[in-house]
Each structure stands twice: as structure tokens, then as C-alpha cells.
PLY file of the C-alpha trace (Angstrom):
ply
format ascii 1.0
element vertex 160
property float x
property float y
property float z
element edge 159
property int vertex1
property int vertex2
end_header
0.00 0.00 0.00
1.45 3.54 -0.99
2.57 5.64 2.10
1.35 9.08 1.88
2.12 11.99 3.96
-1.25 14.68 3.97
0.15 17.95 5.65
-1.40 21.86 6.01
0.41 24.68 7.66
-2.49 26.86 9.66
-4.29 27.77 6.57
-4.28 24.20 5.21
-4.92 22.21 7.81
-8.72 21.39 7.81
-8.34 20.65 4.03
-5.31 18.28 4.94
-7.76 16.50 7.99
-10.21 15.89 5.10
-8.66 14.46 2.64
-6.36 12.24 5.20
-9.41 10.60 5.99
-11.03 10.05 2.70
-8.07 8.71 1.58
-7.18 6.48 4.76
-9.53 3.61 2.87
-7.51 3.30 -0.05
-4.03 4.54 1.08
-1.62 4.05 4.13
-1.93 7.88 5.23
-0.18 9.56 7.87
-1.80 13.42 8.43
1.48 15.34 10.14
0.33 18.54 10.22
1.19 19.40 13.42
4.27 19.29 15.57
3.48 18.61 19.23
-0.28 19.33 19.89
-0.57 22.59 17.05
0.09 23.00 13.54
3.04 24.10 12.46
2.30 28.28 11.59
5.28 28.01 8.99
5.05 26.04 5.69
8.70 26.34 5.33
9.15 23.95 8.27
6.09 21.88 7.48
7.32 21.15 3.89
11.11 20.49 4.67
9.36 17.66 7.17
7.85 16.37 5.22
9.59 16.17 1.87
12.61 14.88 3.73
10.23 11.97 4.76
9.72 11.37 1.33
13.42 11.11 0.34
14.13 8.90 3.22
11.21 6.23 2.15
8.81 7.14 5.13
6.60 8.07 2.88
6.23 7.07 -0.85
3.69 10.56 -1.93
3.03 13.59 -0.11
0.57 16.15 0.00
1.15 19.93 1.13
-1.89 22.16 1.61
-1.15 25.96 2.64
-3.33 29.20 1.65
-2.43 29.07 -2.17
-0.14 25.98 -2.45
2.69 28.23 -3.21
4.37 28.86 -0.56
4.48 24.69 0.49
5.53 24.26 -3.35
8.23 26.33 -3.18
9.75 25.33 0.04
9.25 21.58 -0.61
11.14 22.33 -3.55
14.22 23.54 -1.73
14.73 19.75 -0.73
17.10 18.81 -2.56
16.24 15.57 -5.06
12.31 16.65 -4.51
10.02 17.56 -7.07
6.53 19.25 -5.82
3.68 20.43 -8.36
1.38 22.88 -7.71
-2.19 21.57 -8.65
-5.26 22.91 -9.05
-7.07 20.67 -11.31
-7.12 16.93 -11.60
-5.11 17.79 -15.31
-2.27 19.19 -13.56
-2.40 15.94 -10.97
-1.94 14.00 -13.60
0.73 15.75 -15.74
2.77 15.69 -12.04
2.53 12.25 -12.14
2.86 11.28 -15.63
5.44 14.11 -17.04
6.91 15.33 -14.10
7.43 12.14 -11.69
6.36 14.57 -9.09
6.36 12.81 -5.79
4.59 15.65 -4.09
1.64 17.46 -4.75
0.13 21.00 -3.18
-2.64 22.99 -2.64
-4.17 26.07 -1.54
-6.90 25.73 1.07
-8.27 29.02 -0.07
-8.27 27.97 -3.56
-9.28 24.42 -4.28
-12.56 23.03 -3.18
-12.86 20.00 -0.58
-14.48 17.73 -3.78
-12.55 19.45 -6.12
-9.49 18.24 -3.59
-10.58 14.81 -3.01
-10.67 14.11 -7.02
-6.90 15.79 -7.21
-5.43 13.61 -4.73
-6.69 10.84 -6.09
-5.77 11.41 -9.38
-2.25 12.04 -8.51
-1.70 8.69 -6.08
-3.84 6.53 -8.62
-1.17 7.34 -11.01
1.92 6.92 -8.45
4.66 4.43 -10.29
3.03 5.09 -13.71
5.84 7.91 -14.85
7.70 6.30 -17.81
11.41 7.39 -18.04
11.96 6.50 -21.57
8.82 8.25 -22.45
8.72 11.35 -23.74
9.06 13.51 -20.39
11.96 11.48 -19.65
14.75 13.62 -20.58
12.91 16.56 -18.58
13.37 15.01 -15.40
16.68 13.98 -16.30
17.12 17.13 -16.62
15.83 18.53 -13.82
17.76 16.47 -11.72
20.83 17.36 -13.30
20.02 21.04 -12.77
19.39 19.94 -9.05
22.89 18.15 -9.13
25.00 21.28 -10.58
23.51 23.61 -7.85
23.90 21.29 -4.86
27.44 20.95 -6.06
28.08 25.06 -6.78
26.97 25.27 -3.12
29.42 22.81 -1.79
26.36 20.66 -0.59
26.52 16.93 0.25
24.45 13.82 -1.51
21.05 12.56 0.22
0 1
1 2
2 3
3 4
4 5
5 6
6 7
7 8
8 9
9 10
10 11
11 12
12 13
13 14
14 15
15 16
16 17
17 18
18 19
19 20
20 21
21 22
22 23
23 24
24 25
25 26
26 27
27 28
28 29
29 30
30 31
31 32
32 33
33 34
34 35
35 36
36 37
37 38
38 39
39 40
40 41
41 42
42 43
43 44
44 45
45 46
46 47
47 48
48 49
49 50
50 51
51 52
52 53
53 54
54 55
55 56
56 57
57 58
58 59
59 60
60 61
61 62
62 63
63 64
64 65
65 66
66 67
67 68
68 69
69 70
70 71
71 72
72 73
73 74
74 75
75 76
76 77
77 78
78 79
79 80
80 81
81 82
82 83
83 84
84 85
85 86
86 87
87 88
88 89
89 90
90 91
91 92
92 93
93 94
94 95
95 96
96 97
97 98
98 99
99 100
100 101
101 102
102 103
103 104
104 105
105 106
106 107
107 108
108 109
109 110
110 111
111 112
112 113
113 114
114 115
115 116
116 117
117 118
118 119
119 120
120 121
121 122
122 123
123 124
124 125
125 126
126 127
127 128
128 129
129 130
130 131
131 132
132 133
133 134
134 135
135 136
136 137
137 138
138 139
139 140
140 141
141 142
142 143
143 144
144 145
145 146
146 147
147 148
148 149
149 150
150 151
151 152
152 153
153 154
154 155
155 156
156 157
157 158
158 159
């Protein structure tokens, strides 16, 4: 069964209690949106968490839910070896999966209906292990990673 980490900062996480438990019959979810008994006010912190459970293998998918989804996006995305999509629509859910071998998604809680949110995060974990690297959107994530290798290595930084 996948593992999947369901996450919201203060903004996001109502919409991250909601979907942890629709998808808790059909996934192996873990909602860690908070750190001791509140959540934590700072996507930043929330998303490094969280994606660095990802790279280690405690979780296989994540999903980040703040205000817009940005802010989670981008700081996931400071992870080194990570790849988090912004999604809005169950099209751009799939194209994480399927062309960007996104193993995060986010979301804004102020943006993206509770529905609208269930059929996204489905969407994107029904398609987990589907991303073809000799397909056509191979070479971009080769790419993307080798982008991610050059600037770890400018910056002196060590391999995960």
C-alpha cells in the first residue's frame, strides 16, 4: 500500500484533515500537520518535514496544503532531489505524475474546493509508479535532476 504523507500549515490544515481521511480507505496515510499538539504556523518547516520523509522512504507521496499551495511548493522544492507540483485541477495531478514524476503534490486551502481536492489527490496517487522514463518527459526530469545536481554541487552541498 502507498505511504502518503497529507500535511497543512495553519491555513491548510482542515483541508489536509479531510482528505487524510477520505483517503485512509484506499491509502496508508499519515496526516502530520502538526508538531506537538498545534500546527506548524510556517510552511517552510512543514514542507522540509515532510519532503525529507519522502526522500528517506517514510513516505512514498506527499501532500502539502497551505493558503495558495505556493508557498508549500516552493519550500518543498528547496529539498534537494524533490520535485513538488502545484495543482489545481485533476489535469495538472496528472501531468505531475505522468510528465513530471512529481512525488509531491500541493494545494491552496483558499483555492481548491474540498471535492474538487478529493478528485486531485486521487488522481495524482492513482497514477503513483506510472511515470515512464523513456517516455517522452523522460529527458525533462533527467534534466531537472541534473540542474538539481549542478547547484547542490556550486553550493558545496553533500548527496542525500
Amino acid at each position: 500500500m502507498i505511504k502518503v504523507a497529507v500535511a497543512g500549515d495553519s491555513a491548510g490544515e482542515g483541508l489536509a484533515h479531510v482528505l487524510a481521511e477520505h483517503l485512509k480507505t484506499r491509502f496508508d496515510v499519515f496526516e502530520v500537520s502538526r508538531t506537538g499538539n498545534v500546527a506548524d504556523p510556517f510552511y517552510a518547516n512543514l514542507a522540509d518535514r515532510v519532503a525529507t520523509g519522502v526522500l528517506d522512504g517514510t513516505y512514498d507521496r506527499a501532500i502539502l496544503i497551505c493558503g495558495t499551495g505556493i508557498g508549500v511548493s516552493i519550500s518543498a522544492n528547496k529539498v534537494r532531489g524533490i520535485r513538488a507540483a502545484l495543482t489545481h485541477d485533476v489535469y495538472s495531478a496528472q501531468r505531475a505524475a505522468l510528465s513530471n514524476d512529481a512525488q509531491i503534490i500541493t494545494m491552496g486551502a483558499r483555492v481548491v474546493g474540498v471535492e474538487h481536492a478529493k478528485l486531485i489527490a486521487e488522481t495524482f496517487l492513482d497514477l503513483t509508479g506510472k511515470f515512464d522514463p523513456n517516455g517522452p518527459s523522460g529527458g525533462n526530469v533527467k534534466a531537472i535532476e541534473d540542474v538539481d545536481r549542478k547547484y547542490a554541487a556550486s553550493l558545496g552541498a553533500c548527496d542525500r
